[in-house]
Structure formats: C-alpha cells, structure tokens
ZAGU-748134 format. One record per residue: residue in three letters; x, y, z of N, C-alpha, C, O in turn. Coordinates in steps of 0.02 Angstrom, whole numbers, plus 50000, padded with zeros to 5 digits. Layout:
<pts>
ALAXYZXYZXYZXYZ ...
</pts>
This chain:
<pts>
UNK491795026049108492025032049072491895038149115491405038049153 UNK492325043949111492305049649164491905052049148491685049649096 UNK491485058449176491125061549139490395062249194490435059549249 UNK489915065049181489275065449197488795059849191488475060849139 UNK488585053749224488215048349190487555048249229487515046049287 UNK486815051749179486255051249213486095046349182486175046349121 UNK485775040249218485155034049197484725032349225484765035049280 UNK484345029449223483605028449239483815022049293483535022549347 UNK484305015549283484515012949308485515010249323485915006349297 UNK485485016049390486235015149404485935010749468485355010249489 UNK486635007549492486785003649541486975008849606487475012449607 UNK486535008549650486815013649687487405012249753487455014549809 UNK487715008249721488365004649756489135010849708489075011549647 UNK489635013849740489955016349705490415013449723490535012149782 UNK490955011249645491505008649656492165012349677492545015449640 UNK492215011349734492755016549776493495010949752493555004949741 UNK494005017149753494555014049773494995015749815495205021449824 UNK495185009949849495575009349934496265011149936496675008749897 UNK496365014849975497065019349962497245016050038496905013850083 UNK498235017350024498495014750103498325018750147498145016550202 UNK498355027450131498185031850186498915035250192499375033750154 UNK498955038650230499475042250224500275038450247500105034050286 UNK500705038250243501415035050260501835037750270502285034750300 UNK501935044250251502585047850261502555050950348503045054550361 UNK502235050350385502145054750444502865050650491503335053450521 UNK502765045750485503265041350527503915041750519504315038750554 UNK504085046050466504845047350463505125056350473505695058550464 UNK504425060750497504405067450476504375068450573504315063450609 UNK504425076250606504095077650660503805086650629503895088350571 UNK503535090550672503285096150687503875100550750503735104150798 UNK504285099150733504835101050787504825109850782504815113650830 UNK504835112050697504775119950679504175122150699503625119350698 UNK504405129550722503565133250716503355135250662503895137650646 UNK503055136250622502655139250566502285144750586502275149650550 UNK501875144650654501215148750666501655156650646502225158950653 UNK500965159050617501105168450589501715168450554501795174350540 UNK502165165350534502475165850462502755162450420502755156550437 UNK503035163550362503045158450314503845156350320504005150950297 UNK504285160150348504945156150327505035156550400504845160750440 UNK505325151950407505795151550485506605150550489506775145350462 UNK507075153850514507595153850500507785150050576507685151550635 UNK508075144850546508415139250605509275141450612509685143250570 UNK509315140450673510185140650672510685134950684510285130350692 UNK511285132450690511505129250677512175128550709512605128750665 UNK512475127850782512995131550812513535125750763513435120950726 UNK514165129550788514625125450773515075122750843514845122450900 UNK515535121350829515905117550887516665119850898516935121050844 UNK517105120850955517555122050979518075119050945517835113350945 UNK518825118350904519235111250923519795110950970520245114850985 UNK519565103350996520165103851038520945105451042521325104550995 UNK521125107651096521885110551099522285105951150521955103051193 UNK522925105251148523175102651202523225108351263523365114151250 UNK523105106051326523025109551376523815111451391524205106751385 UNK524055116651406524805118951433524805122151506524615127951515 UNK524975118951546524985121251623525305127551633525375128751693 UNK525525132251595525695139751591525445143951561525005142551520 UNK525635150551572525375154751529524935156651529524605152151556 UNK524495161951514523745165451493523275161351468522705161051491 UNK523515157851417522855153251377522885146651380522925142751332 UNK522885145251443523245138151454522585132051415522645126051403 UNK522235134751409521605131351375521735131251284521555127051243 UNK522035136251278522115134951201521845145151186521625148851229 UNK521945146551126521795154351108520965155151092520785152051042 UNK520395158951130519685157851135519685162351079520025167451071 UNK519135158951029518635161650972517885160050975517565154950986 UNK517725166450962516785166250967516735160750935517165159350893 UNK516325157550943515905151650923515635153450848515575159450837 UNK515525150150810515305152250722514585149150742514505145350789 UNK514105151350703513565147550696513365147850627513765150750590 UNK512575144450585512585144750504511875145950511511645145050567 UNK511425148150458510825149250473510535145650411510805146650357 UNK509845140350415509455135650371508815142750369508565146050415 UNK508765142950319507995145050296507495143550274507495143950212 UNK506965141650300506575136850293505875140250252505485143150289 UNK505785140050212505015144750186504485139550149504495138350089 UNK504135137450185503415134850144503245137250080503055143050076 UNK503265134150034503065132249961502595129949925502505130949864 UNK502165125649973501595120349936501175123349972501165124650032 UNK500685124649915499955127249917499585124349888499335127949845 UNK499295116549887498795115449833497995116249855497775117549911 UNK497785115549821496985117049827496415114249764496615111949711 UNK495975114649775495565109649726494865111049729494665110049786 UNK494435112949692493765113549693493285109449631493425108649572 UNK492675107149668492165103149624491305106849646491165110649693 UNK490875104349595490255107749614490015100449611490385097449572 UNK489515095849638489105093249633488245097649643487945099349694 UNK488035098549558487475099649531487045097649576487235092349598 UNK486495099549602485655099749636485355094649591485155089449617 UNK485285095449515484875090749481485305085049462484965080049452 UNK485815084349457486345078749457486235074149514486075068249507 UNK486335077849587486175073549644485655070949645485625065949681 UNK484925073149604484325071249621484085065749568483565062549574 UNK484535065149515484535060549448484895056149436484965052849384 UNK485275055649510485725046249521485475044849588485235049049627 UNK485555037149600485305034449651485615039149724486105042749719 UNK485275038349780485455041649852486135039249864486435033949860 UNK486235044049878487245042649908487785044849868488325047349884 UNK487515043249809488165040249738488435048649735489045048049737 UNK488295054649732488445059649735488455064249823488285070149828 UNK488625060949868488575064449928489375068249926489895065649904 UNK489335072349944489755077749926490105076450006490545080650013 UNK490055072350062490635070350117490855067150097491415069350087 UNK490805059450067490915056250023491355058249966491935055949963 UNK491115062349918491825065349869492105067949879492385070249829 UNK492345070749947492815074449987493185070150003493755070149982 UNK492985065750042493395060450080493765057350010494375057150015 UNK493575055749967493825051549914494495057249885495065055149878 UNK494325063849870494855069949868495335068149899495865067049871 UNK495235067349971495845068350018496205059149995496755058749966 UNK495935054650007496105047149999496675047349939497225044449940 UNK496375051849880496475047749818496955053849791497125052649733 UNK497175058649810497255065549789497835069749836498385071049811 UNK497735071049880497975074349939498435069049981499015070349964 UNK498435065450013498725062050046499305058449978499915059549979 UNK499145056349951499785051649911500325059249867500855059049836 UNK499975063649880500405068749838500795073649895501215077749876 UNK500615072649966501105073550015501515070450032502075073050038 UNK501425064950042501795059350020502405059149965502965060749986 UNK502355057949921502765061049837503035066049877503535063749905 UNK502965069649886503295076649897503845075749960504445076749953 UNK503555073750018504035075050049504675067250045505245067250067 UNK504455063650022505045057649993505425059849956505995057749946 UNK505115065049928505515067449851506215071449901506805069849905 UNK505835076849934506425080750009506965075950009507435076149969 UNK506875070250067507085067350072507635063750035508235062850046 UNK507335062450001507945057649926508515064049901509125063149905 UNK508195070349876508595074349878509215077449914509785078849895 UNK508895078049973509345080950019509655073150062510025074150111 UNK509555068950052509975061750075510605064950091510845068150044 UNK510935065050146511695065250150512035058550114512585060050092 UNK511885052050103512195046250097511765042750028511315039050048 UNK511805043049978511675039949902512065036649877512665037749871 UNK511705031149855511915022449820511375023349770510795025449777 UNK511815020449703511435020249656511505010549634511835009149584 UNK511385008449650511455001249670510694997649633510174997849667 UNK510674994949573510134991349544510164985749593510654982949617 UNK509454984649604509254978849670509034973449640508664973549592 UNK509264968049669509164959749660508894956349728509004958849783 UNK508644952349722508394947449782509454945849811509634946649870 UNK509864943949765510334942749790510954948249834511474946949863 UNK510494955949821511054960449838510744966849884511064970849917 UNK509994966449873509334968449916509804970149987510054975649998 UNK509864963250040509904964950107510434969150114510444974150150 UNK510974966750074511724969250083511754977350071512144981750088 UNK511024977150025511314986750005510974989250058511224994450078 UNK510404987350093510014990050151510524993450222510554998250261 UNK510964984750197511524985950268511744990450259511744994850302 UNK512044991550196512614996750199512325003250207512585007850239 UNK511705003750173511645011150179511285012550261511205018450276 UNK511125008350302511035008850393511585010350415511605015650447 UNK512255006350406512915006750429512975014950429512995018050483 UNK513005018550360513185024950341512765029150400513025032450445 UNK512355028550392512025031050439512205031450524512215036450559 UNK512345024650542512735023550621513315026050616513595028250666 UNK513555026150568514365028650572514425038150602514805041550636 UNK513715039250558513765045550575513475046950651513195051850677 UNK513615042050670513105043150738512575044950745512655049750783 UNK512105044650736511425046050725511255039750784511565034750801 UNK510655042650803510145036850849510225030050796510315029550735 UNK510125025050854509785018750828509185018650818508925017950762 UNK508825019450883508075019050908507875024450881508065030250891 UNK507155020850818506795026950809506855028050731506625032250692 UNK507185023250724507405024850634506805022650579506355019250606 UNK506725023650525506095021250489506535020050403506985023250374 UNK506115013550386506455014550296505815013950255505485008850256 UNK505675018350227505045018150180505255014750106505505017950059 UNK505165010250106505405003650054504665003949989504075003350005 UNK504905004949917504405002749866504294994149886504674990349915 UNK503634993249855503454986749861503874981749839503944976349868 UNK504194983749779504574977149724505354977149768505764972549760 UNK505464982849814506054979749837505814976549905506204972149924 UNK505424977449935505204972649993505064965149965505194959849993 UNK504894965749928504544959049860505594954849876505784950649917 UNK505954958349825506564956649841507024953849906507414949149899 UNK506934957149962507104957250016506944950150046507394946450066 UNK506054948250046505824943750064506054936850031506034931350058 UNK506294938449964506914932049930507354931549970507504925649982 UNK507694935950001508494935750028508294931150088507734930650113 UNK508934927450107508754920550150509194924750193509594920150189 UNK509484929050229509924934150267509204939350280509154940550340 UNK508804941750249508094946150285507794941850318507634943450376 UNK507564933250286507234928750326507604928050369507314930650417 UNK508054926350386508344924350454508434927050496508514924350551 UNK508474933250488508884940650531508124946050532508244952150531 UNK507374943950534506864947250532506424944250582506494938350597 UNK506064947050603505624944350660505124952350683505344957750701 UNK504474950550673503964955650673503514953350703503084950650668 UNK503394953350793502854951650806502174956250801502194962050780 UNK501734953750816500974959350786501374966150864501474972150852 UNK501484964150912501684969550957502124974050941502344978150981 UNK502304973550875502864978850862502754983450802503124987850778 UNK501974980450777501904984650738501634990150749501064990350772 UNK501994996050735502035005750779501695007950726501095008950736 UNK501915008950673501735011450607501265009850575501185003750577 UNK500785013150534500525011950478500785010450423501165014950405 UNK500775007250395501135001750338501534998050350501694994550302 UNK501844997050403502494993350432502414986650398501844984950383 UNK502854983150386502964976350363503314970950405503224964950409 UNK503824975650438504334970450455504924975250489504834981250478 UNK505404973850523505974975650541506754974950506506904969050497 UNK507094978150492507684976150445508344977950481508544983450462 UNK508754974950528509134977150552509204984650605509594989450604 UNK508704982950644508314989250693507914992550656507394994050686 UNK507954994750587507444998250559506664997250543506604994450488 UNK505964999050578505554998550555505444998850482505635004050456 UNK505164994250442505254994150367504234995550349503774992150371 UNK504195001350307503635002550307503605004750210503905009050178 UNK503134999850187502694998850118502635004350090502385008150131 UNK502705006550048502735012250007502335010349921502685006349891 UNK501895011949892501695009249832502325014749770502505020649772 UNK502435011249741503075013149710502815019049668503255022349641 UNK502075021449655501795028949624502045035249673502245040849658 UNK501955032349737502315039949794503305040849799503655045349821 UNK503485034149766504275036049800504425039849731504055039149682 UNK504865042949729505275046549681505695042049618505995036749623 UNK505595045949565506085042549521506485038649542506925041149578 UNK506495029949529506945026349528507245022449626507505017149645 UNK507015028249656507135028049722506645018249754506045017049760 UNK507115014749763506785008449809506905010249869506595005949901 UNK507185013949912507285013949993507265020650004507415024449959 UNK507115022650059507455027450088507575026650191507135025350232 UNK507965027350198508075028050280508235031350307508775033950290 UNK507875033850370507855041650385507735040050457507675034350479 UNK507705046650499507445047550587507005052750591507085058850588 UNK506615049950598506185056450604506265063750641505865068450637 UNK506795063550673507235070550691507565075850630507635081950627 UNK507695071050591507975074150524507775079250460508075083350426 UNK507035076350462506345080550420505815082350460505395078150477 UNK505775089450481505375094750494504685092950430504805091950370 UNK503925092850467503585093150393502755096550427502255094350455 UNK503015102950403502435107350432501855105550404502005104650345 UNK501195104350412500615106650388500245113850414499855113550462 UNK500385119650384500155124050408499225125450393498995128950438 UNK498865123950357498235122850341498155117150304498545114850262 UNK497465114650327497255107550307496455110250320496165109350374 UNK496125113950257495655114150266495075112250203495075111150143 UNK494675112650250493925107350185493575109650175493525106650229 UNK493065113150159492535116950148491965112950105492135110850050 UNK491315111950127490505110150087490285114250074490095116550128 UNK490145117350040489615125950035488905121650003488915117949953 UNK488285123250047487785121750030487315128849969487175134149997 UNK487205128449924486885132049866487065140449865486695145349863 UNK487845139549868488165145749858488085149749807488005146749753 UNK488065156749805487805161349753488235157849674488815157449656 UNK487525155849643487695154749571487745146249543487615143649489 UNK487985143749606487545134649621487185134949663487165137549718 UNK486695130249615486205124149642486455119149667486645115849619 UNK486585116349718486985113349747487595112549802487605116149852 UNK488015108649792488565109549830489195111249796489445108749746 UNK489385116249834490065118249805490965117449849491195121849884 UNK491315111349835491885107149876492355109349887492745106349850 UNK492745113949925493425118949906494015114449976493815112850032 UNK494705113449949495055110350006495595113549981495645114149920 UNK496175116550031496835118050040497165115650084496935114850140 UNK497895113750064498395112450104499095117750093499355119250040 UNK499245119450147499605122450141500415118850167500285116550222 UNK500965117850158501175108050181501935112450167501925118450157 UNK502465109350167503065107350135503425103550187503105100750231 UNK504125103250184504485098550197505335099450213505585102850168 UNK505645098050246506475100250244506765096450290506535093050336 UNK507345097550271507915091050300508625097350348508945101850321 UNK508645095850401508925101250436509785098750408510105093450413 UNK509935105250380510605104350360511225100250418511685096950395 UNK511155101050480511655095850504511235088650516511485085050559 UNK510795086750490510415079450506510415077150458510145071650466 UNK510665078050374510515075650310510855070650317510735065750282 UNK511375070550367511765062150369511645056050397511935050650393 UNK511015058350432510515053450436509725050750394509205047950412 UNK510085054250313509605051450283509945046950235510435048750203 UNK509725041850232510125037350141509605035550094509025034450113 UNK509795035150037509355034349969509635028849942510245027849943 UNK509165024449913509445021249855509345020149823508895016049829 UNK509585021649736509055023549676509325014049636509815012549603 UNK508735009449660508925003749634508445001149582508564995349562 UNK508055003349562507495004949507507555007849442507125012049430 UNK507935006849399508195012949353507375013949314507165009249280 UNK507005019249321506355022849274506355022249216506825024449183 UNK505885019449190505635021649112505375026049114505075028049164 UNK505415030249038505125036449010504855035648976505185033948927 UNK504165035748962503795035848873503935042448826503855048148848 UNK504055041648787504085049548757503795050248662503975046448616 UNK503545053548659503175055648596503475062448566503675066548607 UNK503515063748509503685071248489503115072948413503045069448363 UNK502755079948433502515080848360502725087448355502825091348401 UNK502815088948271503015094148260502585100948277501995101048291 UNK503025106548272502815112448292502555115248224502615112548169 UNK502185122548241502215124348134502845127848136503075128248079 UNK503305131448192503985133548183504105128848155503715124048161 UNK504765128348109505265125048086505755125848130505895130948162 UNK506065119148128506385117248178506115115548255506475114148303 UNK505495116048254505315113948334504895110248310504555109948259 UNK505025105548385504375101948410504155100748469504555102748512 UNK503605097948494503485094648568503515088648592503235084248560 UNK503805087048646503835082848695503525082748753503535086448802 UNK503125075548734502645072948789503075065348811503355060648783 UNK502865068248901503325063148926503035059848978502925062949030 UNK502855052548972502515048049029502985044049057503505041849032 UNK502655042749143503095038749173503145043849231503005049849227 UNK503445039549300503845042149358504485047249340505035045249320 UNK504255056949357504775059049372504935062949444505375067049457 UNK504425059849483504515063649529505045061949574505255056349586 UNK505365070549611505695071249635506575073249583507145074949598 UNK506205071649522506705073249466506765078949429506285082749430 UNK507235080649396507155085549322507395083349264507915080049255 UNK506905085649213506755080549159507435085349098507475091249081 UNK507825080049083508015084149040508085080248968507815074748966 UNK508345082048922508595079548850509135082248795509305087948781 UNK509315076948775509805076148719509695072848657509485067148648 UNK509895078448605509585077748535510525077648483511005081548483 UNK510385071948451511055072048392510795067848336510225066248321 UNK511345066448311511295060948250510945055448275510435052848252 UNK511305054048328511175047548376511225049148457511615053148483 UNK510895046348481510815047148548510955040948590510545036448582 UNK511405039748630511215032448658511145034348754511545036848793 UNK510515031848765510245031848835510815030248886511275026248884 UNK510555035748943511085034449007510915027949034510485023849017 UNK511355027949080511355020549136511285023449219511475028949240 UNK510985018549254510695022749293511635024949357512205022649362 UNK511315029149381511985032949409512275038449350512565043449371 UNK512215037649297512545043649254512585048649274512045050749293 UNK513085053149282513225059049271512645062749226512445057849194 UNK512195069049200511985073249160512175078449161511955082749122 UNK512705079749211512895087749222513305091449166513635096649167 UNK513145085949104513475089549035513055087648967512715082948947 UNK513205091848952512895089848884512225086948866512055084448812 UNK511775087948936510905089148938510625094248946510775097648995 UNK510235095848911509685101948940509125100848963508855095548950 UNK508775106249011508335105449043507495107348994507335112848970 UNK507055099948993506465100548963506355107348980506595109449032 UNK505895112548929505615115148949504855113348971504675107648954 UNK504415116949004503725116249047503375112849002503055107649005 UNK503545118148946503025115848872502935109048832502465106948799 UNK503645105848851503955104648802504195104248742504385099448709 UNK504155111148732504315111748666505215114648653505475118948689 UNK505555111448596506045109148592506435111448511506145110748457 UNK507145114248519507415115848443507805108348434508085105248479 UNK507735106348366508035099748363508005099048267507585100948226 UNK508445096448263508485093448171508245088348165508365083748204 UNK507785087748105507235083448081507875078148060508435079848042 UNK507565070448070508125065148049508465064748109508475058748122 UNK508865069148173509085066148231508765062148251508305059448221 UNK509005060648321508685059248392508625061848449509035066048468 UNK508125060048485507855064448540507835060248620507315057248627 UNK508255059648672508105054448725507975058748782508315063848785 UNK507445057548837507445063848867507615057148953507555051048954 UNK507825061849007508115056849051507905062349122507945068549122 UNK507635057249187507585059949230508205061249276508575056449264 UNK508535065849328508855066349370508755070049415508415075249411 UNK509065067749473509145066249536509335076749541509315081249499 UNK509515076549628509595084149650510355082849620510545087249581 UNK510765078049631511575076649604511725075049545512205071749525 UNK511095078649504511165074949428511325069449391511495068949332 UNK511265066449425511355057449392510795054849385510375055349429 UNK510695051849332509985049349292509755043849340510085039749371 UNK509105045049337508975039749379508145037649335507745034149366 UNK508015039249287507545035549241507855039749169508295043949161 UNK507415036649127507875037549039507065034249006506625031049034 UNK507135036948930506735037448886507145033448837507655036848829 UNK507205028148799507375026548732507265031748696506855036248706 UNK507785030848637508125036748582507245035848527506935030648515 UNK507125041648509506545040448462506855044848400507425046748411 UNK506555046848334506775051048309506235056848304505635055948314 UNK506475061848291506415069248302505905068448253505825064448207 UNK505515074048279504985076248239504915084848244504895087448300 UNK504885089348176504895095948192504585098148135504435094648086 UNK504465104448144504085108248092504635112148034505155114948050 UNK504365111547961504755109147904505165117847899505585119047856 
</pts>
C-alpha cells in the first residue's frame, strides 16, 4: 500500500521494478539547434521543373523563376518536472538504503521520465506519419501489412539503410506466428545495434516497444531517424541536502524535451493503428441539471478524447471517421447530456479516425 510505512521490522531489500530503459532514441537524431532559443525556424527549398531545352532564342533553358522555399517552426513545448522530500526521521526509521534519495531518483527517471518521452515522441510520430493503415492485425496479415507500409516508404525514396520499426509487443507476438517473418528473418547477436531490438523485418531493425508507451491503438511505427529531430534541451536532477524548511533531502528533476517530424521527411514515416483501444468510462451526476462527469480509463495517448450522447449511441469501428457529429471531452469532464440517453466517448488520431472507443453506457446527470 502507498503511503509512509514506519516498522520496527521492514525487510531492507526494496522491491524495485525493471523498466526497458529508454527506446525511442533510435528512431530520433539532434540534427536542430536548440542552444539560446526556444523555436527554431527550419527552411525547406523547393525545386526547379523541368523544361524542354530549345536550341534558340534567349531562354533556351526554359523562362528562370526564383526558387520558392517554405518555412517549419519548430518551438519546444514539454517542460515536465517533479519534486519529492525524503524526511530525516523517515530515513532514520526504515532499514539503511530503503529511502536513499540516489536511489529514488534513479527509480524517477526509470519509472517516470524515460517511458513518458517515449509516449510522447511516438505519439509525434504516429501523428505526423506521412503514410497511415488502419489495418486490425492477425498472425495471418501481420507480415503483409509491415510490407506494405516499408514499400510506402521506398516508394518515396527514402534511404534503405538505417530504418527502425518500433513494434508493440502483441504485434511482434503476431509476426513471430507468420511463417513469411520466420523464413524471411535472421538476427545474428552481431546485428544487434539497438536497445530493444528483436529482430530484422525486411531491412528494418524491429525494436520492442511495451504497448503502455505506443499511442492509442498504434502496433507499428516505421521511421529513419533523419525524419524526427528530438531535442533534449535540459535534463536536469537535483539532491538538496537539509534545505531551508527540510530535514532532510529535498529531489527536484526537469526536462525540458519535445519532438518533430520535418515537414518534407513525414513520408518517411508509416503508422499502423492495428489495435483498436478500449475505453472504460463512468459518468456521475453534476448538482447542475443536466450535467454530468466523465471519467475515462485506458490508452489515449497521442489521441483526443471525444463523445457522443443520443437516445442511442452505437460505438465506432476502428478507422472511423469523427470529424462529425463528436465533440471534444472537455479537461473536466464534465458534460451537457439528457438523463435516460447514452453517452460513448472515443479516442482519435491527428486525422480523426477513432482509433480506441468506450461502449455506450447510460447518462447520468443532475435532476
């Protein structure tokens, strides 16, 4: 149970839990500068088209126009930060260690920080995908959607060498059914580059993802690491030993982080939302009449949560359209709705198509 636990006899063994460590680095570079400011404006030339050449005349090359160019604006967004005190008489009233404050730092960053950079910049990614398949995955249809969405990718010409697919577990789980991944896979220990790597999938390094960091519904993503820029501009930790007003130690950490997909490289990213999400959802009434709240569990990251309230409601399918006739949860969730409807609330994608859903419950509101 959470909480403060002094006893006379604890075990001074603490039960840690083992995290993969970070995963997203292998598909990201540091190519942008960040240093001294917050937005960076990238440019973007464009290209000439060709003319037939005419052996006469003044413009025998074709009629010259300045070159166009487009400008990406890039501005850092994520600021998280986090502070704890470990108490002087707390540390001195459990066994040695069980409260060492390097120790609950390190566990911060393990359990906290790293899997929520992670989340975040997959979430980028999936969003800004130039190439999306909404394709529910089977052991029988697994390799084939992998192919296709690599193909999309070569077509656009993009590098071979160098590519990465950050795969949820249950579709690697799948993959390893397909008798076309067994045959067409081969991973000696010398090729493993990456942290989490599993395996190879048709040139692509294929690297483990626990399905809490990928985004709503998302089983794949395949990317080059040329494509996502992913600054860390501060990554800092702080111990304060018996700072004014504690006894003790006082734990302060910031990151300052985000993430972006350079508008001519998004066609070297593909998504594929083959997972359709569950939603838990609860509603209790408000004392307004006519409102209530919505509490909503489950994977929405990388999503926006929205809902639809009628007589009857019947749940999207994954790929749906929402770009009608949903509204967007509010923060609160609190919600105008008629007592006796129904209420289904559904996650989507940056292209608005559902990619997790809530079963229809009925409404609950204040009389």
């Amino acid at each position: 149970m959470s909480g403060i636990n002094l006893a006379a006899k604890y075990s001074d063994k603490v039960d840690e839990v083992i995290r993969a460590g970070a995963l997203s680095g292998a598909g990201t570079n540091n190519d942008v500068d960040f240093i001294g400011v917050k937005t960076v404006k990238v440019y973007s030339m464009e290209t000439a088209p060709l003319n037939d050449y005419t052996a006469s005349g003044s413009n025998r090359y074709g009629t010259p126009a300045e070159i166009e160019d487009n400008v990406q604006e890039m501005t850092l967004t994520q600021a998280k930060s986090f502070t704890f005190t470990i108490d002087k008489t707390n540390a001195l009233d459990t066994p040695a260690g069980v409260r060492d404050a390097g120790k609950a730092l390190r566990r911060q960053i393990d359990e906290r920080i790293i899997p929520e950079i992670d989340r975040y910049r997959f979430a980028v990614m999936s969003n800004k995908a130039g190439y999306k398949t909404y394709t529910a995955n089977t052991a029988a249809n697994a390799y084939t959607t992998f192919l296709r969405a690599n193909t999309e990718i070569t077509d656009n010409e993009f590098p071979l060498e160098g590519r990465v697919a950050f795969c949820a577990n249950p579709f690697i789980e799948l993959l390893k059914k397909s008798s076309e991944y067994t045959r067409n896979t081969d991973l000696a220990q010398d090729q493993i580059i990456f942290k989490g790597q599993v395996g190879i999938c048709d040139g692509v390094y294929i690297i483990a993802v626990p399905s809490s960091r990928m985004p709503a519904g998302v089983t794949f993503i395949i990317t080059h690491p040329m494509c996502a820029p992913a600054p860390v501009k501060i990554q800092d930790y702080k111990i304060h030993d018996d700072p004014p007003g504690i006894a003790g130690r006082l734990v302060e950490g910031l990151v300052y982080h985000d993430c972006f997909i350079f508008d001519r490289k998004k066609d070297g990213v593909a998504v594929n939302y083959g997972a359709f999400g569950t939603l838990n959802i609860s509603m209790t009434a408000e004392e307004t009449s006519g409102k209530g709240k919505v509490t909503v569990t489950g994977n929405s990251s990388g999503a926006t949560l929205v809902y639809k309230t009628a007589a009857s409601v019947t749940p999207p399918t994954l790929g749906t359209s929402l770009a009608s006739g949903w509204t967007a949860l509010p923060a609160d969730g609190v919600v105008s709705a008629t007592a006796t409807h129904q209420i289904v609330v559904a996650a989507m994608d940056a292209d608005k198509k559902a990619v997790a859903t809530s079963s229809a419950i009925t409404v609950e509101v204040g009389a």
